[in-house]
C-alpha positions in Angstrom: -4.9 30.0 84.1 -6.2 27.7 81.5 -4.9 28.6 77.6 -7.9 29.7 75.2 -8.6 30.6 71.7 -8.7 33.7 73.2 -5.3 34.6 75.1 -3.2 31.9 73.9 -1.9 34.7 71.3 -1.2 37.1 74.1 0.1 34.7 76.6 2.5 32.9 73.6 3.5 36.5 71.8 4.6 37.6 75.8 6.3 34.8 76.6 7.8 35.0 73.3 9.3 38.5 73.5 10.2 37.7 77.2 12.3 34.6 76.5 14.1 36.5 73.2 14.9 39.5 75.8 16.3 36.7 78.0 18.1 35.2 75.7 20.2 38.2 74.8 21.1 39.3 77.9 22.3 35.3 78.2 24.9 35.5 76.2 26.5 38.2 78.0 26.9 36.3 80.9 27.2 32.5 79.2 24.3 31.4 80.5 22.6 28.6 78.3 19.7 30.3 76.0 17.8 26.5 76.5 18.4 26.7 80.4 16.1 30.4 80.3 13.6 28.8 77.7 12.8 26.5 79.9 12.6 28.5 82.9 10.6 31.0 82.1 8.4 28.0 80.7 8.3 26.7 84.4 7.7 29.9 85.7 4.9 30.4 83.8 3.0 26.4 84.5 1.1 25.3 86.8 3.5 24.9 89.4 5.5 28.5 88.6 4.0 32.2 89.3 2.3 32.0 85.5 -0.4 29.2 86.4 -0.6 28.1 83.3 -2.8 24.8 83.1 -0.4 22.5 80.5 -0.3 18.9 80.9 -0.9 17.6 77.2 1.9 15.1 76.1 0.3 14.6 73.4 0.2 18.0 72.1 3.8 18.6 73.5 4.9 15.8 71.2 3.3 17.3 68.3 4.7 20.6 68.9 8.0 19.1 69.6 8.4 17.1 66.5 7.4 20.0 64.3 9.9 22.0 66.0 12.8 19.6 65.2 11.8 18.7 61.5 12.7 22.8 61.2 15.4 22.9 63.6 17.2 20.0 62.0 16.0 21.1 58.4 17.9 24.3 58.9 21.3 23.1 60.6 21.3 20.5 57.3 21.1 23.5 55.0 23.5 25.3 56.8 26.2 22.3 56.7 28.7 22.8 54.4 29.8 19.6 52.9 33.4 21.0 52.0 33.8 21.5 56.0 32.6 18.4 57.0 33.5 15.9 54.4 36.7 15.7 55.9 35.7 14.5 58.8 32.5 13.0 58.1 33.3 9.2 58.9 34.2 10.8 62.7 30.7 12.1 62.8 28.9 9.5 61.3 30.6 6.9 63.7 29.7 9.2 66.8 26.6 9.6 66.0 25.5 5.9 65.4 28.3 3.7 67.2 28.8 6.9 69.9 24.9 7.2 70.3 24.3 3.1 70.5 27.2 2.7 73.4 26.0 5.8 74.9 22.8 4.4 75.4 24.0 0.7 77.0 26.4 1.8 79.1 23.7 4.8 81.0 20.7 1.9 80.4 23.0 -0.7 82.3 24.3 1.7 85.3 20.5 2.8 85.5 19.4 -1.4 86.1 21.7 -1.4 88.8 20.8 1.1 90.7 17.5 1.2 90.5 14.0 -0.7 90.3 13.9 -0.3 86.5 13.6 -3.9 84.3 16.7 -4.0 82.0 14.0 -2.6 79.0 13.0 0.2 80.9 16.8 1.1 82.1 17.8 0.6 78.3 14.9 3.0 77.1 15.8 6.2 79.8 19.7 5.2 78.1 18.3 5.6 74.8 16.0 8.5 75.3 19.6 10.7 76.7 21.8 9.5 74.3 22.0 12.0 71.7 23.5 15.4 72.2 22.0 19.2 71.5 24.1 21.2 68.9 22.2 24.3 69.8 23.2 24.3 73.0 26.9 23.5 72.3 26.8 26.5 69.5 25.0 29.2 71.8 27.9 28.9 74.1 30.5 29.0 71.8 29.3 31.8 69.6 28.2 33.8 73.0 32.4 34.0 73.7 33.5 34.0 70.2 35.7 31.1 70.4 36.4 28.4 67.3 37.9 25.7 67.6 41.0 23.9 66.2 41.3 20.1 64.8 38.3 20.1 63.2 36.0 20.2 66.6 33.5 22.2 65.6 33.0 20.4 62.4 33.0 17.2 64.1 30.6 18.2 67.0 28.4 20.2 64.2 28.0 16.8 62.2 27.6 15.0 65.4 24.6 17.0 66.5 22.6 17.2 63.5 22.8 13.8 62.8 22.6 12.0 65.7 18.6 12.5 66.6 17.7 9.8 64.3 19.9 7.0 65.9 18.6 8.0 69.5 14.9 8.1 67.6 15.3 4.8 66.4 17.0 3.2 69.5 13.3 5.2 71.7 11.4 3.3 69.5 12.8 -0.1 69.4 13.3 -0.4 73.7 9.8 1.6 74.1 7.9 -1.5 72.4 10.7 -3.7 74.1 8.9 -2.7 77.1 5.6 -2.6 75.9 5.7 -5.8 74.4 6.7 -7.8 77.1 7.1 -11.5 75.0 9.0 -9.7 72.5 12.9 -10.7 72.0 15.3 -8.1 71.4 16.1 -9.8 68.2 13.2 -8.9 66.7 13.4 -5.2 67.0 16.9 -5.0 65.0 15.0 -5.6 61.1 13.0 -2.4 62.5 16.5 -0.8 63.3 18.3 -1.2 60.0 15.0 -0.5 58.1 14.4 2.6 59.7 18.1 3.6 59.2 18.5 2.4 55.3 14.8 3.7 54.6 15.5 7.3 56.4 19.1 8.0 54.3 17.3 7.0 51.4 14.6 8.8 51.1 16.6 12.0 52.1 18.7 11.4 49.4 16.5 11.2 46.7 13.9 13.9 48.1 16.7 16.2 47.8 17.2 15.7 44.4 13.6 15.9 43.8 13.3 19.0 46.3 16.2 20.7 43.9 14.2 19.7 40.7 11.4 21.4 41.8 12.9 24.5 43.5 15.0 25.6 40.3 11.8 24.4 37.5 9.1 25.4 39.4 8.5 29.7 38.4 6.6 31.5 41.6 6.1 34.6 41.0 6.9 36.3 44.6 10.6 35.3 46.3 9.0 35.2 49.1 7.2 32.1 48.1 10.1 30.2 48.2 11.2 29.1 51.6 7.2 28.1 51.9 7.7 25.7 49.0 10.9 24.5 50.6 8.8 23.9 54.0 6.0 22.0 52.0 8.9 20.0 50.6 10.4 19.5 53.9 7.0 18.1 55.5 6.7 15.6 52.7 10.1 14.2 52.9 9.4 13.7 57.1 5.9 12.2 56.6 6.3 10.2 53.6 10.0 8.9 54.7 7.8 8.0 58.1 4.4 6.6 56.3 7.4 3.6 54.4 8.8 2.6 57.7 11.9 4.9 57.3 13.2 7.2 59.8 12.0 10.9 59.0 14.5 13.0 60.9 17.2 11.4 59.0 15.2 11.4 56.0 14.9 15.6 56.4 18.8 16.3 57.8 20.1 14.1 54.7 17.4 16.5 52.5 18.7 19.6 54.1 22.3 18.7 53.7 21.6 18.0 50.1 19.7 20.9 49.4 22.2 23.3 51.4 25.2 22.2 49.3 23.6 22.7 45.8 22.5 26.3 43.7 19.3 27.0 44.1 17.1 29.9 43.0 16.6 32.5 46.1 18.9 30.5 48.1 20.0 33.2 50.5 16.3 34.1 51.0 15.3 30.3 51.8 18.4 30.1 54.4 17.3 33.6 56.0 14.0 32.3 56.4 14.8 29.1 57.9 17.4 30.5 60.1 14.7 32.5 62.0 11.8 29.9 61.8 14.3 27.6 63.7 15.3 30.0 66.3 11.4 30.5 67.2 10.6 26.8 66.7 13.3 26.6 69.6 12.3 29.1 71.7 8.5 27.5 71.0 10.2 23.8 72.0 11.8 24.8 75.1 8.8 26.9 76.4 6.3 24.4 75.8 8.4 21.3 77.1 9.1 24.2 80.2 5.2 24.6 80.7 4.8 20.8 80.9 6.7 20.2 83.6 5.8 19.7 87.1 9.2 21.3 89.1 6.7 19.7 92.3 7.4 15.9 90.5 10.7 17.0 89.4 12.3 17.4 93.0 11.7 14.1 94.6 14.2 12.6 92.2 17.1 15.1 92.9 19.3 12.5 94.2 18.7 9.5 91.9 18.6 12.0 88.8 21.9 13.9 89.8 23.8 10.5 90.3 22.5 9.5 86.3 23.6 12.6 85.0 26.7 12.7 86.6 27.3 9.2 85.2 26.7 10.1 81.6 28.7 13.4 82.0 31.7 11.6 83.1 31.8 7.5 82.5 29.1 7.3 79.6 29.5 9.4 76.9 33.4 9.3 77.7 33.6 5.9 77.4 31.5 6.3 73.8 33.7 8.9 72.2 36.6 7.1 73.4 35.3 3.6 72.2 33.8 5.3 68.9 37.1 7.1 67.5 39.3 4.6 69.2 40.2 3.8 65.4 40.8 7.5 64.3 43.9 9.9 64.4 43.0 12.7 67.2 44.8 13.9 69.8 43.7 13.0 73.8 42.8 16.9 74.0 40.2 16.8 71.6 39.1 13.2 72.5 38.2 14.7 76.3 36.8 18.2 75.1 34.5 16.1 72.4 33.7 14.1 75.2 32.9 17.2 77.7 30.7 18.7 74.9 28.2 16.2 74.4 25.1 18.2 75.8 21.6 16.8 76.2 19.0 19.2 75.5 15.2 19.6 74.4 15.3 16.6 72.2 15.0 13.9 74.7 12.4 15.3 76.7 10.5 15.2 73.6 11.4 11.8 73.0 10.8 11.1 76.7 7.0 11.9 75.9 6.6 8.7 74.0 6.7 6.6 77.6 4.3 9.3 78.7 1.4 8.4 75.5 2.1 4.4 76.0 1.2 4.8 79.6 4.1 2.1 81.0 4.0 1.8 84.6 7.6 4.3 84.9 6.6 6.9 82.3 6.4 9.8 84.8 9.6 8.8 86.5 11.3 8.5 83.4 10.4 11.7 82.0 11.3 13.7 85.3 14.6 12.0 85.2 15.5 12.3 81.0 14.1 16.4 82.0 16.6 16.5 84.9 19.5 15.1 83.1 19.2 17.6 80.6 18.7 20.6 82.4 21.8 19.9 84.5 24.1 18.9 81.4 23.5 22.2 80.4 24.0 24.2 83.3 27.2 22.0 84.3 28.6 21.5 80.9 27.4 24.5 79.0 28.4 26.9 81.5 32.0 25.4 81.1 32.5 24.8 77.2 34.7 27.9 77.2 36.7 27.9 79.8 37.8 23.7 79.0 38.3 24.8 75.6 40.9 27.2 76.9 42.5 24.7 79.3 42.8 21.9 76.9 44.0 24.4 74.1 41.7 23.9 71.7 40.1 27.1 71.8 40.9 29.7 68.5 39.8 33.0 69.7 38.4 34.8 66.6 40.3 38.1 65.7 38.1 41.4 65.3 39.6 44.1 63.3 38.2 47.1 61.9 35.6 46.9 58.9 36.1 48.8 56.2 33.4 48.5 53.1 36.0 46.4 50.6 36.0 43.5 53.4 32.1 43.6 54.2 31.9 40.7 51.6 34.7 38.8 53.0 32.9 39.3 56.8 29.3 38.3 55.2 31.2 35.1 52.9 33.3 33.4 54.4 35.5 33.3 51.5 39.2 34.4 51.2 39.6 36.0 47.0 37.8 38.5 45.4 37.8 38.3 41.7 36.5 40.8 39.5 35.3 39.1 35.9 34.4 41.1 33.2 31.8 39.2 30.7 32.1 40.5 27.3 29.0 40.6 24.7 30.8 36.8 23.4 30.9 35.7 26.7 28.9 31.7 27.0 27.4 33.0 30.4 25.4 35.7 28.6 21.8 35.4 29.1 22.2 32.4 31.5 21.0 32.4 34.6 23.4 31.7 37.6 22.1 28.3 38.6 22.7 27.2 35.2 26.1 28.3 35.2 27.4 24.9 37.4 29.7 27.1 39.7 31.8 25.2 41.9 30.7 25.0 45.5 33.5 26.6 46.4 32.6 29.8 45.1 29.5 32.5 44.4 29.1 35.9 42.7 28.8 38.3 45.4 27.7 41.0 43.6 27.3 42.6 40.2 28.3 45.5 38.4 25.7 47.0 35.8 25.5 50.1 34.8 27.6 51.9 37.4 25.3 49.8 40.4 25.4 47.2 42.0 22.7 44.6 42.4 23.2 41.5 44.8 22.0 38.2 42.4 20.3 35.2 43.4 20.0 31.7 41.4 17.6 33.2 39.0 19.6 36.5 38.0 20.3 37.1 34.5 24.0 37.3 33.5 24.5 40.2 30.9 26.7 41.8 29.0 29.6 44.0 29.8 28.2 43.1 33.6 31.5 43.0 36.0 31.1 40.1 38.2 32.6 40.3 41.7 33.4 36.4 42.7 34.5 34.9 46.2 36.4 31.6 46.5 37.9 29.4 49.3 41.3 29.3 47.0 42.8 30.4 43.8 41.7 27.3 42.2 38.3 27.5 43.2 38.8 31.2 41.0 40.6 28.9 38.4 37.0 26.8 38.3 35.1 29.7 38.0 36.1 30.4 34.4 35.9 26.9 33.4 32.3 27.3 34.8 32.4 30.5 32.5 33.8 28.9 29.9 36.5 31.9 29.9 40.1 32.1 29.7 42.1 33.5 32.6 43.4 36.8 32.0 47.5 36.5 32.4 47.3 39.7 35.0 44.3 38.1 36.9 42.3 40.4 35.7 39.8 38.2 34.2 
């Protein structure tokens, strides 16, 4: 079956609902949500029961990078920088050092067993050698299990952040190969340029992106996650048109953006919470229609010994080497180790051989597609129960709801405050977002009139309103009056 203007709708909105359906029932039985994406992707090509005439890398590499600028826009804005900073030099060093390591050691074991020139083993290290947070996250979230020492922060940092590295490295060993006279020397400017350039411009178009966010007055709310995604393009595209790196350029952004008060915040993270749920079901199901399982078979053997080398000697060997210099217990050294997942991000990257035409392109993609396919079936599958044995694992408690703690459950905060603003008060006739709040903190709700009205960055405080306030800890409630400009009642009664 060929895809037309006139059934692509029908065909996508059915594969859609199937894979969502699928995906549900997934978690019941810890079953990867990217191992059925693909799968039903296959089922429905050329080679599966669907027929589905797709063999376009081009236009899989198109979809694919859209798909990551959201799904890596909206794990930025949902980074909170309090939870991280702590450990932020861990991540940071994992996902640079850990990702550059990663890369050698697979690109060297791949030279030696195989045909590949030393470029071409270096360039199938580089395209594997970043991990897949949602993959990690679906498994963990599916069993309800958090994790101590700071692991999930850590692996969270890891996996946003670590795409650009593994970009970066594609990039430099793909016109290694290409460019046969070229000297590896010269590819490092590109390197540090695309690094420097791409944390940059992610800086400063978040401050722009803010600027224009809280000035700029739409008069619909739901106009505002469509300006963030026109601000989100621009950041990708122009970081990219300077030489920088874009998917750093847009994490960077993101983690900016999620970390400051903006107007219609909780509408903007809504939206881009769902759009990156289909944009990953979209990934998985196109990169799923574009391969051939016919191609993919022949290399069973040679792709099972590579992926069992980077489960258990390359990316070991990385986090090991990486954190050698950090406090962390063996435990979480091997479970940080076990959870390094490769998922639909280097197939996409493993389209770039594919659209330069090098002699190994179709070998290489195969392999990079059967690497991650059984990383996540043979680590995914797992996640829980290591967690478990290596005691790491924080099973969440569940305990009856009643309506007082639905804030606490929907903010993860730990005091409620109740402020009273009197007709004196300085935040009278100020919006929220001008208030400076710490970022430990947010108004909840407020009480007017006898109702209650849920506020956003562009609600009006007035007076005689009773605020209802959430903090991480008493003095992120001692904060909130200074940001009120108030004086702490002696009972805590505001």
């Amino acid at each position: 079956m060929n895809l037309t203007i006139e059934n692509i709708l029908l065909i996508g909105s059915i594969l859609l609902l199937i894979s969502i359906i699928a995906g549900k029932t997934s978690y019941k039985f810890g079953v990867p949500t990217l191992i059925l994406f693909l799968a039903i992707g296959m089922l429905a090509g050329s080679d599966g029961i669907g027929g589905i005439q797709f063999d376009n890398p081009r236009q899989a590499q198109f979809i694919g990078i859209i798909s990551l600028n959201f799904i890596l826009f909206s794990g930025g804005l949902d980074t909170n920088w309090s939870y991280v900073k702590p450990i932020m030099w861990k991540g940071i060093t994992l996902s640079t050092l850990g990702v550059l390591l990663t890369a050698l050691s697979l690109g060297t074991f791949v030279w030696w067993i195989t045909d590949f020139t030393i470029y071409e083993s270096m360039l199938l290290g580089s395209i594997v050698s970043s991990t897949d947070a949602a993959a990690v996250f679906s498994i963990l979230r599916s069993k309800s299990l958090a994790l101590k020492n700071n692991l999930r922060p850590t692996l969270e940092l890891e996996s946003g952040s670590n795409d650009p590295m593994a970009y970066v490295l594609t990039l430099a060993f793909l016109s290694l190969v290409v460019n046969q006279d070229q000297s590896i020397g010269s590819v490092i400017p590109m390197l540090f340029q695309q690094m420097i350039l791409g944390g940059l411009a992610g800086f400063l178009f978040g401050k722009l992106s803010k600027y224009v966010i809280n000035k700029i007055q739409l008069d619909f709310e739901g106009l505002y996650p469509v300006l963030v995604i026109a601000l989100m393009f621009i950041t990708f595209s122009a970081t990219d048109f300077v030489g920088g790196n874009g998917f750093l350029a847009i994490y960077i952004c993101a983690v900016y953006l999620g970390n400051q008060d903006l107007i219609h915040k909780k509408t903007i993270l809504k939206m881009f919470d769902g759009l990156a749920w289909l944009m990953q079901i979209v990934l998985f199901l196109t990169l799923g229609l574009l391969v051939f399982p016919t191609q993919v078979f022949p290399i069973f053997g040679i792709g099972l010994l590579i992926s069992l080398f980077l489960i258990l000697v390359a990316r070991p060997v990385s986090v090991f080497a990486s954190l050698m210099f950090f406090k962390m217990k063996l435990r979480s050294r091997l479970y940080l180790s076990w959870a390094g997942l490769r998922g639909a991000v280097p197939i996409v990257f493993a389209t770039y051989p594919l659209l330069e035409g090098i002699d190994k392109a179709g070998m290489i993609f195969n392999i990079v597609f059967f690497i991650s396919v059984t990383s996540v079936i043979i680590q995914g599958t797992t996640l829980s129960v290591l967690s478990r044995w290596l005691h790491v694992a924080l099973p969440e408690k569940v305990k009856p709801i009643d309506p007082t703690d639905l804030l606490l459950v929907e903010h993860p905060k730990t005091i409620m405050e109740e402020i009273d603003i009197l007709s004196n008060s300085y935040a009278v006739n100020k919006k929220i977002v001008n208030l400076t709040f710490p970022r430990s903190a947010i108004i909840a709700m407020i009480k007017r009139n006898d109702k209650y009205i849920t506020p956003n960055g562009a609600t009006v405080i007035e007076e005689n309103d009773k605020l209802i306030v959430l903090a991480d800890t008493r003095k992120g409630i001692d904060l909130v009056y200074e940001a009120l400009k108030m004086e702490k009642d002696p009972a805590g009664l505001g």
